[in-house]
VOLUM-200316 format. One record per residue: residue in three letters; x, y, z of N, C-alpha, C in turn; residue number from 1. Coordinates in steps of 0.2 Angstrom, whole numbers, always signed. Atoms other than C-alpha are relative to their C-alpha. Layout:
<pts>
<pt type="ALA" n_x="X" n_y="Y" n_z="Z" ca_x="X" ca_y="Y" ca_z="Z" c_x="X" c_y="Y" c_z="Z" seq="NUM"/>
...
</pts>
This chain:
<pts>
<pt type="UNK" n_x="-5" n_y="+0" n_z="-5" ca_x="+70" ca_y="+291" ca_z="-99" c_x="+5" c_y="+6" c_z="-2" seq="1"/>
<pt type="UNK" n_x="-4" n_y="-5" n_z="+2" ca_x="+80" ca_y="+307" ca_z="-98" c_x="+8" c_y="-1" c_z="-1" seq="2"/>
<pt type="UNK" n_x="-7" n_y="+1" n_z="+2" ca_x="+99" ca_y="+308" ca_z="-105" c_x="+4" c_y="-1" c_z="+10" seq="3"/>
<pt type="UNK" n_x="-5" n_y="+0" n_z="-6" ca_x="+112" ca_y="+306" ca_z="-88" c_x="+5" c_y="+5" c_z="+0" seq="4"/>
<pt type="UNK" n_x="-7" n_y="-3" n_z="-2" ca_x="+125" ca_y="+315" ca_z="-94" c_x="+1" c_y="+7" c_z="+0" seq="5"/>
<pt type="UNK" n_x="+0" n_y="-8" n_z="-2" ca_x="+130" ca_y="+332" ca_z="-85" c_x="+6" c_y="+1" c_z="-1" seq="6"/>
<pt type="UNK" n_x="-7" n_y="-5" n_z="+0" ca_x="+143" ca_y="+345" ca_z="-87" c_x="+5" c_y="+0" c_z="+5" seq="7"/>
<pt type="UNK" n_x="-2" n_y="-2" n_z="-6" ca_x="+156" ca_y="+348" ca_z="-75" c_x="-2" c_y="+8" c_z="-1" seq="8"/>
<pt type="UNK" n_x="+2" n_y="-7" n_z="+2" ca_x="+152" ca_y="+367" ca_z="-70" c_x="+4" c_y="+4" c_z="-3" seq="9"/>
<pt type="UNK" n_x="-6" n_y="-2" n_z="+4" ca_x="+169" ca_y="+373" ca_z="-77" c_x="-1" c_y="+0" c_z="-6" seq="10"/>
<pt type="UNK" n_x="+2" n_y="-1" n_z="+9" ca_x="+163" ca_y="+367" ca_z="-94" c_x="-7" c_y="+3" c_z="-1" seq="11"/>
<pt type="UNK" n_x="+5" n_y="-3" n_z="+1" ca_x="+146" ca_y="+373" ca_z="-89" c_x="+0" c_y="+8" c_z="-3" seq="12"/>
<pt type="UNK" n_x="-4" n_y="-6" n_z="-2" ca_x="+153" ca_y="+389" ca_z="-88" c_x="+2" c_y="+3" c_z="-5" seq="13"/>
<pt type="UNK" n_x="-6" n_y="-1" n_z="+6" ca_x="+164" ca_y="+390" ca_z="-102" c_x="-7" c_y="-1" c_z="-6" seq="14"/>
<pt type="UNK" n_x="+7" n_y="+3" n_z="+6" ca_x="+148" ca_y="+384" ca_z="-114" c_x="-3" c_y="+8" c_z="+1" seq="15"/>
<pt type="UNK" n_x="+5" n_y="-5" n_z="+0" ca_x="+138" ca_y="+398" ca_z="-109" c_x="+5" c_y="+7" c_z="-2" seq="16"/>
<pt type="UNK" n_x="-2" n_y="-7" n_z="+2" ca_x="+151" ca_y="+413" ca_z="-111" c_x="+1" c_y="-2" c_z="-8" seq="17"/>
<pt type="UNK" n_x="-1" n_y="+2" n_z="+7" ca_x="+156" ca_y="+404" ca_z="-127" c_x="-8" c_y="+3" c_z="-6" seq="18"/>
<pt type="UNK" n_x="+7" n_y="+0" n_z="+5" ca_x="+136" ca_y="+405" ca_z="-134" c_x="-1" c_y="+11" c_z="+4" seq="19"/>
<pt type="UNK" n_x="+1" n_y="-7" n_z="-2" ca_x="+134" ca_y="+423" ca_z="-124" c_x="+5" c_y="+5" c_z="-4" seq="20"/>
<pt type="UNK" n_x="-6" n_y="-2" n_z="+3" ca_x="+150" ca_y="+429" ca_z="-135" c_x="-1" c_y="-1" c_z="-8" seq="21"/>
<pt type="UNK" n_x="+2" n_y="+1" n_z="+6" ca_x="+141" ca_y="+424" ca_z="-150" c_x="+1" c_y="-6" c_z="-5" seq="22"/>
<pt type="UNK" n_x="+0" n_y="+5" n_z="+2" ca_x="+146" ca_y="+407" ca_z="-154" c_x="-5" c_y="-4" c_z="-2" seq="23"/>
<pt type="UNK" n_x="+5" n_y="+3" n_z="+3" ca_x="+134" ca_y="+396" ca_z="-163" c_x="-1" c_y="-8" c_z="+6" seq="24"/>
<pt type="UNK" n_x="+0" n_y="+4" n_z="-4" ca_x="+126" ca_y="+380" ca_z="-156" c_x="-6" c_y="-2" c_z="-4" seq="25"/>
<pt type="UNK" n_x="+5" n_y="+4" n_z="+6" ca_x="+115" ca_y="+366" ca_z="-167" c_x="-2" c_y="-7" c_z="+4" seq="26"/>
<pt type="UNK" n_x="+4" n_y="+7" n_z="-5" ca_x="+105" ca_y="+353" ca_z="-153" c_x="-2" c_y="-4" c_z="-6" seq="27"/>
<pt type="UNK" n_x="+2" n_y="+6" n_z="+4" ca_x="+102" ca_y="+337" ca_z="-164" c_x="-2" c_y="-7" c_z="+5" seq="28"/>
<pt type="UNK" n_x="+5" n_y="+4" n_z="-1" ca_x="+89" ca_y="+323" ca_z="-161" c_x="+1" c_y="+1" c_z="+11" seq="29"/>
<pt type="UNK" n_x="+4" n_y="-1" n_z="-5" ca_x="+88" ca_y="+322" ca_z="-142" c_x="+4" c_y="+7" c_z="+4" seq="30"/>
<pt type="UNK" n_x="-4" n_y="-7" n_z="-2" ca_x="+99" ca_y="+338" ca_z="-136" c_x="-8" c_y="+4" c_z="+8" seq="31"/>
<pt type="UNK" n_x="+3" n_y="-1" n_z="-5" ca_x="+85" ca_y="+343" ca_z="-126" c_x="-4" c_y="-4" c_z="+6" seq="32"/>
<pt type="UNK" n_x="+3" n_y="+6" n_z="-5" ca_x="+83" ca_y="+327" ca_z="-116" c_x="+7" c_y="+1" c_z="+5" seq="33"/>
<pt type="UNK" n_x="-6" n_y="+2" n_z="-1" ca_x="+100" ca_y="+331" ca_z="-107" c_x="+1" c_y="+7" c_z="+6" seq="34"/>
<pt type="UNK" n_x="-1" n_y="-6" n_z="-6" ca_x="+107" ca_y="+342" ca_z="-92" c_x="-6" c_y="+3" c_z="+4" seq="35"/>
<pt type="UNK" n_x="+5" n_y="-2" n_z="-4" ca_x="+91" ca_y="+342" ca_z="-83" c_x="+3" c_y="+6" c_z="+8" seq="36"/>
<pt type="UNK" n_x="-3" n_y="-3" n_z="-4" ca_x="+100" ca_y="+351" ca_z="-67" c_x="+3" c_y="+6" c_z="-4" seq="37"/>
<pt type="UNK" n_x="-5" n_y="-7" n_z="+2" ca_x="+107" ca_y="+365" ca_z="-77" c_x="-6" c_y="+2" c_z="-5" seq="38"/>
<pt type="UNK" n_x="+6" n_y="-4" n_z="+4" ca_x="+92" ca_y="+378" ca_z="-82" c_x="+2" c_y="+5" c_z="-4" seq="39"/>
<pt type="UNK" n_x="-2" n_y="-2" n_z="+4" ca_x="+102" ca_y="+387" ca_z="-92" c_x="-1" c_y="-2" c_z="-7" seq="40"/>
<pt type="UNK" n_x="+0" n_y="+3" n_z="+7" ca_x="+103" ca_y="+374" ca_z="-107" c_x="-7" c_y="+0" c_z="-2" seq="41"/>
<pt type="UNK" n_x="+8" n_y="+1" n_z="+0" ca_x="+84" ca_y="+372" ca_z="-103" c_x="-1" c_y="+5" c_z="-4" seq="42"/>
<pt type="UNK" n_x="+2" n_y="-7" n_z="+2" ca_x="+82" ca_y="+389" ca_z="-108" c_x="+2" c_y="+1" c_z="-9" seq="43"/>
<pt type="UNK" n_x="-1" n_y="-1" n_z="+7" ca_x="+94" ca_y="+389" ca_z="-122" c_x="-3" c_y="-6" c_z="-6" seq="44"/>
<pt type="UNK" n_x="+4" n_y="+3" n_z="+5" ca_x="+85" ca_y="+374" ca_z="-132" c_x="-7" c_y="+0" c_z="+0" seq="45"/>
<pt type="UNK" n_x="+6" n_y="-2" n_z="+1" ca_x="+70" ca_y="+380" ca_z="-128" c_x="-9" c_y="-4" c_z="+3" seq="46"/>
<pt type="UNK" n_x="+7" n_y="+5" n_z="-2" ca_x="+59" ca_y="+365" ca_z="-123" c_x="+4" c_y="-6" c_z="+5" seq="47"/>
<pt type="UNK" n_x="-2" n_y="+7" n_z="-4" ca_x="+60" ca_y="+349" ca_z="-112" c_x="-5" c_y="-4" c_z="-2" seq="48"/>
<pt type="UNK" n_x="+7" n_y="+5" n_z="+2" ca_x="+51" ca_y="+333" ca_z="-118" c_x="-3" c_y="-3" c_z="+7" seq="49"/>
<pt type="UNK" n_x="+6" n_y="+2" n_z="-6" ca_x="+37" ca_y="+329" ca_z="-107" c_x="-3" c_y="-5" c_z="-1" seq="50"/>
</pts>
């Protein structure tokens, strides 16, 4: 069952110039099970479990 909880987009937002600015970012155990609606994080952890 995939995770529930989603970003408001104003933190979406704020996350993505953060990591596009050169900030760092370390997904741990299920990190890509999360934000289904926002294909931006899809992209940055690279995978979805299927």
């Amino acid at each position: 069952m995939p995770a529930t909880v989603t970003r408001p987009s104003t933190q979406q937002a704020a996350f993505e110039r953060y990591i596009r600015a050169g900030g760092g970012y370390a997904g741990v155990h299920a990190a890509s099970d999360a934000e289904y609606d926002w294909p931006w994080h899809g992209e940055l952890v690279g995978s979805r479990p299927g």
